[in-house]
N, C-alpha and C positions, 0 to 999 in steps of 0.2 A: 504494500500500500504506500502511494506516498501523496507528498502536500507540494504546494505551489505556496512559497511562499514568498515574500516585500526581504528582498537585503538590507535595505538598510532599518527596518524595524522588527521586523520577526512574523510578522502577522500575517494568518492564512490569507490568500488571493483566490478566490472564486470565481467564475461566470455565473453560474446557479443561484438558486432560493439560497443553500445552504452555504453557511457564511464556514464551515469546515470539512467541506467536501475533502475526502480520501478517494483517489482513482487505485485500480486496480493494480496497474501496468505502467510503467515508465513511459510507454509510447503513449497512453490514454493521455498520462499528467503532459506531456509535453504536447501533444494536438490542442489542449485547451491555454497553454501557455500561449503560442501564437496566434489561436484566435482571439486570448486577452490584450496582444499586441495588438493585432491588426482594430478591434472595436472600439479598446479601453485604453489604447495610448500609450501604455508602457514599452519599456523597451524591453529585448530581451536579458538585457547588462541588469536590469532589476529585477526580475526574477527567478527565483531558483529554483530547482526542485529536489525534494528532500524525501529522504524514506520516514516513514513514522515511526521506525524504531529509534532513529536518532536525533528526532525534532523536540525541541526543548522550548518551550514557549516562554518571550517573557511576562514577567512579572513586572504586575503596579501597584503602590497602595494606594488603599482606598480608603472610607469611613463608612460604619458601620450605620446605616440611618437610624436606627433603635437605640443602641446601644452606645455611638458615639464613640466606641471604640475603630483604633486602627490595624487593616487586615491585609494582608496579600492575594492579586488573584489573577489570573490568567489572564494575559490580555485582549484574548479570543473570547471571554466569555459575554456573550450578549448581557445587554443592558437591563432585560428583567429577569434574567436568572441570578440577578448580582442583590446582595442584603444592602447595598449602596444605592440603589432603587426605592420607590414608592412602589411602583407595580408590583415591586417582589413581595414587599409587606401585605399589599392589597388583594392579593390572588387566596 
């Protein structure tokens, strides 16, 4: 399996709904990197492609909207799966 990811930040690169699409096959992930180029403007110098066993996501801190405490968390993680949300607390 591997990710399409941004060089200079870490963060997965999609065409899809899914903001962390895994492809199968190195040739899948790399068809969708050129058509990221050719629609979405990147070059291929920014994109990489990575296998998921050796993809390390960064980390940000956050605040905790409850609690006010301070946390770490992936920087892929969508905005209402995050306790740094309303929506999170609201569901």
């Amino acid at each position: 399996m591997f990710y399409i990811v941004a060089k200079g930040t870490g963060l997965i690169v999609t065409d899809g709904p899914h903001r962390t699409r895994a492809y199968k096959t190195f040739g899948a992930a790399r068809a969708t990197r050129t058509r990221l180029c050719n629609k979405a403007g990147w070059s291929v110098n920014d994109l990489t492609i990575v296998d998921t066993k050796h993809y390390q996501a960064p980390m940000v801190e956050k605040t905790n909207l409850m609690t006010g405490k301070k946390f770490m968390e992936d920087v892929n993680t969508p905005y209402f799966c995050s306790p740094s949300s309303e929506s999170y607390w609201s569901m």
